[in-house]
N, C-alpha and C positions, 0 to 999 in steps of 0.2 A: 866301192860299189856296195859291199854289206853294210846293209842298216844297223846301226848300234840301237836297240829301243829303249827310251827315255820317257817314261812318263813324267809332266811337267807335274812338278808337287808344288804350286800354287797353296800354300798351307794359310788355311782360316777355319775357324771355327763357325761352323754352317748352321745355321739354324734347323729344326727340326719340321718343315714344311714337306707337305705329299708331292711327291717328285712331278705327277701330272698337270701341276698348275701350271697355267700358259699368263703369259706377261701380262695380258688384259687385266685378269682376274688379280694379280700380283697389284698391277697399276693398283685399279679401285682398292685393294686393302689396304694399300700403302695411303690413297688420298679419303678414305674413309677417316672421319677424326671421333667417331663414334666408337669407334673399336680403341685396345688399350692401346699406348703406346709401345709397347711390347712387343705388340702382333706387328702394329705396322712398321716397328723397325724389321721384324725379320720377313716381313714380305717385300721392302724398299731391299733389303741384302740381299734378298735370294734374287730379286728381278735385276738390281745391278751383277750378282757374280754369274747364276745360271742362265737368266735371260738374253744380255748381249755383250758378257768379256768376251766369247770365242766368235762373235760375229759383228760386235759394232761396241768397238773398245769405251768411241767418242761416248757412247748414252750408258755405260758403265760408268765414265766421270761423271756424265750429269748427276745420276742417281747415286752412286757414292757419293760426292758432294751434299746430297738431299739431307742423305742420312747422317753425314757427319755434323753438320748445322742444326739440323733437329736435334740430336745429341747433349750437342755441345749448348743448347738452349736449355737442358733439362739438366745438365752436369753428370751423364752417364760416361763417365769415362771407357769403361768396356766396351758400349757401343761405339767410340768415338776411337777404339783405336782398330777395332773391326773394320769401321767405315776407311782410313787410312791405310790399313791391310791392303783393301779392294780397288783405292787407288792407283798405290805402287803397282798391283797388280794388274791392273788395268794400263799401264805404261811401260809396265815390262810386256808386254803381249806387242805391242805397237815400237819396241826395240828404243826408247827413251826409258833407257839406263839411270840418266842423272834423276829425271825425276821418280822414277821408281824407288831409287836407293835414299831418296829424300823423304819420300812419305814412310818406307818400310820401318826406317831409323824414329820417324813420330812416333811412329806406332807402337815402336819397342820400347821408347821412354814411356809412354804410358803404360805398359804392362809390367816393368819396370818398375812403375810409383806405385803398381796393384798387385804387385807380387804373383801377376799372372804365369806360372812357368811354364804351362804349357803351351799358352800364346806367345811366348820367348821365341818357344823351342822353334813354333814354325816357323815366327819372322824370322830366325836367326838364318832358318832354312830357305827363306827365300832371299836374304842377301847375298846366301852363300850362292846361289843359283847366278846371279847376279854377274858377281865377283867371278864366276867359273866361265860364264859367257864372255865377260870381257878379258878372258885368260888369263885372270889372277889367282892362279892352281892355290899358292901360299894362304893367303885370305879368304877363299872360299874353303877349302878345307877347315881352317880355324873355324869360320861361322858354322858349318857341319858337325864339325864336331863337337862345339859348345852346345848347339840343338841336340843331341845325342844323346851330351852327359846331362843335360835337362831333362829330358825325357827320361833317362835313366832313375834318376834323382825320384821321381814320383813313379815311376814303374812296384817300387820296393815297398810302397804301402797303398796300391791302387793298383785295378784291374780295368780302369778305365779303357774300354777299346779304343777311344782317342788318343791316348797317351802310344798304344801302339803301331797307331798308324803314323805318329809323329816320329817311331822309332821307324818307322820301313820307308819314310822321304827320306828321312837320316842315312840308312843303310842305301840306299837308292844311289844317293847323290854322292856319298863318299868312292861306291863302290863303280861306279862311274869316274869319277874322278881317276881314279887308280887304276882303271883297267889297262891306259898305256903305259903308265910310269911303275908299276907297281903289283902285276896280274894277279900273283897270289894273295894281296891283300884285299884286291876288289874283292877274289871268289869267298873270301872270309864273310866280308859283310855281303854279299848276292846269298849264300846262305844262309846266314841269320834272317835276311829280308823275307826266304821261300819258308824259313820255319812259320814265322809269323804271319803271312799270310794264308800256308795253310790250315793255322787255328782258326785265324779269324773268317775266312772263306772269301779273301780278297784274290777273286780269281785272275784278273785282270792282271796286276799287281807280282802275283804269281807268275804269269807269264812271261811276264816281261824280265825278271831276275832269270826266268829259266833261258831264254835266249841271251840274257845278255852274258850268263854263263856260258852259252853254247859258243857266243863269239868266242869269248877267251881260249874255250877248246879247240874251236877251228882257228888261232891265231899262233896254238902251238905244234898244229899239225896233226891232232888226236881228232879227226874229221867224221870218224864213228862215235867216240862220245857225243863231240859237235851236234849230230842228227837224232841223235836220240833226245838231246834238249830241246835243238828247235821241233823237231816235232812235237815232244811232250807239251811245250808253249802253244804250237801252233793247236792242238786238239782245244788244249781251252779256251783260246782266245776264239774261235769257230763256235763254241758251247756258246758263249756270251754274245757273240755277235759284233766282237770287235773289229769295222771292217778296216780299218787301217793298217793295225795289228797284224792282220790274217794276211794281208797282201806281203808288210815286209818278212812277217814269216816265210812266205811262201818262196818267194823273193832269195833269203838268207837261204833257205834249202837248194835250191837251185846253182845260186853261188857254189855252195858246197860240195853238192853234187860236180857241176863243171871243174872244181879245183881239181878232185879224187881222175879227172876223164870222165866221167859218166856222161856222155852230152844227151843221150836220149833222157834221161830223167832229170837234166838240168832244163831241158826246153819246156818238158813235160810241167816242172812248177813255174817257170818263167809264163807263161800260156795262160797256166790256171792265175797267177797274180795281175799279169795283164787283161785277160778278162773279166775279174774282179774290179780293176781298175777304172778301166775306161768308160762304164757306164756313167761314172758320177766326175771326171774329169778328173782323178785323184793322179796330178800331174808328175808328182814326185814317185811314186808308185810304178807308175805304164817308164816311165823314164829307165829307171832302174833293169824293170822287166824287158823292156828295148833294149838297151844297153847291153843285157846278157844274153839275148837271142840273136843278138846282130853278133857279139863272139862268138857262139855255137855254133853258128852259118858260116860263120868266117872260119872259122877251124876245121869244120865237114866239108869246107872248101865249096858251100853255095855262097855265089858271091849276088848271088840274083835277093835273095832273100836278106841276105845280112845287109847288102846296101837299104832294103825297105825298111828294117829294124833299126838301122842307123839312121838314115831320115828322121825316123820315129821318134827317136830318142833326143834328138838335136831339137825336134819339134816341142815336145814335153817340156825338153830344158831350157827351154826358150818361153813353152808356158809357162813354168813355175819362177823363170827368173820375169817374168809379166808383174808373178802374183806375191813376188818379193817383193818386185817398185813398188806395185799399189799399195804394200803394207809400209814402205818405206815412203810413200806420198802421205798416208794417212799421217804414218808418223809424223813426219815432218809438216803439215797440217794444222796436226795438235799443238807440237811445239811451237807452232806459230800463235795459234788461238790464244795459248796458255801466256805466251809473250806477250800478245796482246792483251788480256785481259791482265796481265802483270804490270803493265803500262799504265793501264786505265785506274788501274787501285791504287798504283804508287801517287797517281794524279790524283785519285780522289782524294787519298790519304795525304799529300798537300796541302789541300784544299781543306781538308777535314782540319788538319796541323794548323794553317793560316786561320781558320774560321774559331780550331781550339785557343791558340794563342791571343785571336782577336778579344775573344772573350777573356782570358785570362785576364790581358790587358787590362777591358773595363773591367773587369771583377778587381784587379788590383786597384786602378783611380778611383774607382767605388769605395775599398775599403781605406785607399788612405786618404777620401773624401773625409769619408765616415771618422778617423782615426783622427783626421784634423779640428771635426765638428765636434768628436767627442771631447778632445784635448782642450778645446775653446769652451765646451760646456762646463770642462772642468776647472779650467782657469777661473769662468764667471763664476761657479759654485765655492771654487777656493778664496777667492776676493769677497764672495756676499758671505761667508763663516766669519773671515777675519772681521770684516766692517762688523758682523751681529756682534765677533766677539769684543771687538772694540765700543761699538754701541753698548753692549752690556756692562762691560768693565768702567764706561764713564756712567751710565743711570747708576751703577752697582757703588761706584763714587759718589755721584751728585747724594741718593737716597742716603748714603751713609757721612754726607758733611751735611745733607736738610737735618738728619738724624741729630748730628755736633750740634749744626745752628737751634734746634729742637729744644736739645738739653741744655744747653747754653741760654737760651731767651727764656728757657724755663727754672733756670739758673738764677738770672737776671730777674725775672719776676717774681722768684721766691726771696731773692734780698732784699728787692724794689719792697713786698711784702714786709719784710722782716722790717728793715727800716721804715715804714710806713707806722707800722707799728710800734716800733721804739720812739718816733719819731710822735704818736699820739702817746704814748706811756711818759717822755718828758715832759707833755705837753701836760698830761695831768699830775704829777711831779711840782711844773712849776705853779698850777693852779694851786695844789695842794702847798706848797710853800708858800704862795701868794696869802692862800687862806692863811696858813702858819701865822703868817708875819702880821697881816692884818688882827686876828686872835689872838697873838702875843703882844702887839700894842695895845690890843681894847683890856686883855687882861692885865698889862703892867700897869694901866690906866687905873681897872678898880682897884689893883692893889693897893696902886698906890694912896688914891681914894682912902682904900681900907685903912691904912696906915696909917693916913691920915687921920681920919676917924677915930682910930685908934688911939 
């Protein structure tokens, strides 16, 4: 029946936007493309986490989705692992595990390749979340406490108030974890959690370690320390105007009070949490607050009233298991969508595959069109080389036997010469003998003549 209080540490890094901006305004800066890209991521972020993960998970995919695509167009990795953050988180809200724990794991590899540690720290912490839902104490503890000793790791040279609030999901969740198996280890980290919230003035935050301390004291029986915590929780959680908070506080004292006997001041906070409750149908709340007023009656021995409060109660828990299905239709909804539009891509991407390969295809017959044209162009270039070189090595011939036959005829015409000439030189040789001979007769003639004479 007592509430354990768990604040959900959905950890991401938020952007710095004025808390009163309503989704409209969010929209237009997000579809504004005048403004830098900057701006409109962290106004598409803040209208996916703050806008509709705690009321309409389905238009937190859409818009995470927006922003992971824009992103991923511009190569921001940081943004892109943000926008995957918002995802998983957006599917753990709607109790689809598998894919939460598949986006949160993208997310971590990219912070991961950007040595983001502090964005580690909280993905590590919302796996671990994960992991503890689906009662893997072993594995979520590991993911906690690697978010821890991350957050640790940059505590030691930074003051960063992020970094401490990375350590108070950390301390949150372990010490949660631990509260059944482990009590004095929880109250170790629940006070580490309440030191550091009361520096940083996380009142909320604050209160909620202080009851979940209070549990553990009402768990060992120490039911006046017990009341001094939940009350101390319940005063600030009342300051802040946490009305959920306020009720299971109210609620846990109540319990507490009925365990000790007290039933006048166990109805007395059962009353005030149930009137708290019921205006806004806060079904888990009025349930509880039934529940322990229908024992109170039943134990004062009114049976007239505790059967109305048990009604009551059966009623609530009949609404709240309503407003399980519906979250468990949504769910299942999604997972449907998501399957479908899984189908549709795997088709497209077929398609894409058969249309990439088609082309491949021609791209290939193209090039070993190409490959064949060139090999033929180069055959005919390699055949008209050789013929030039052949054509040249015979002109390169012929010029060089015209050249022989040249000197040869010139050869021939210089002997042809030569003899032509010797051939006139006998010729006057033998005139010159001829004369000779003729002149030697006419002279032996006068000699003789003379000799005569003589």
């Amino acid at each position: 029946m007592r509430g354990c209080f768990l604040f959900v540490c959905l950890c991401v890094i938020l952007p710095s936007l004025p808390a009163q901006e309503n989704t409209d305004s969010l929209r237009l800066s997000w579809e504004n493309t005048a403004l830098s890209d900057s701006l409109r991521l962290k106004s598409i972020n803040k209208l996916a986490w703050d806008g509709y993960l705690f009321t309409q998970p389905d238009s937190t995919l859409y818009y995470a989705q927006l922003h992971f695509e824009f992103a991923r167009e511009r190569g921001l990795k940081k943004e892109m692992a943000i926008a995957l953050n918002t995802l998983g988180t957006a599917f753990y809200m709607v109790d689809n595990y598998t894919k939460a724990i598949e986006y949160y794991y993208k997310s971590l590899e990219i912070k991961e390749v950007l040595k983001d540690t502090l964005g580690m720290s909280a993905t590590l912490n919302n796996i671990g979340m994960i992991n503890d839902d689906q009662g893997l104490a072993e594995e979520a503890i590991s993911h906690y406490t690697r978010a821890m000793e991350f957050a640790k790791s940059l505590r030691q040279n930074n003051d960063d108030p992020k970094i401490e609030e990375s350590l108070v999901s950390s301390y949150n969740n372990l010490g949660t974890i631990y509260t059944d198996s482990d009590p004095e280890l929880a109250m170790v980290y629940f006070i580490k959690m309440v030191e550091i919230t009361s520096k940083l003035g996380m009142k909320r935050e604050q209160a909620y370690a202080l009851n979940n301390m209070a549990n553990i004291y009402s768990n060992r029986g120490e039911r006046v320390k017990a009341l001094d915590y939940y009350q101390e929780g319940l005063t600030t959680l009342e300051a802040i105007g946490d009305k959920n908070g306020v009720i299971d506080g109210l609620n846990n004292i109540g319990i507490t009070y009925f365990e000790q006997g007290d039933l006048k001041e166990a109805i007395n906070y059962a009353q005030k949490a149930l009137k708290k409750a019921q205006p806004d149908n806060i079904h888990d709340g009025i349930s509880t607050a039934a529940e322990l007023l229908y024992e109170c009656y039943k134990s004062s021995g009114n049976n007239q009233k505790a059967l109305l409060y048990y009604e009551l109660h059966i009623q609530s828990r009949d609404s709240l298991r309503n407003e399980l299905n519906k979250r468990e239709l949504i769910r299942q909804t999604l997972e449907y969508d998501f399957r479908k539009q899984a189908i549709a891509d795997s088709i497209v991407f077929a398609i894409n595959e058969q249309i990439k390969n088609s082309k491949i295809a021609e791209q290939q017959a193209q090039i070993e069109s190409e490959e064949a044209k060139r090999f033929l162009l180069y055959g005919i270039l390699g055949m008209c080389i050789i013929l030039i070189i052949i054509i040249y090595q015979g002109t390169r011939k012929k010029v060089k036997a015209s050249k022989i036959i040249a000197e040869q005829k010139e050869e021939v015409e210089s002997q042809r010469d030569k003899l032509a000439h010797q051939h006139q030189l006998l010729e006057e040789k033998n005139r010159e003998i001829t004369n000779f001979n003729n002149n030697l007769e006419r002279l032996v003639t006068e000699r003789t003549k003379e000799l005569e004479e003589s």
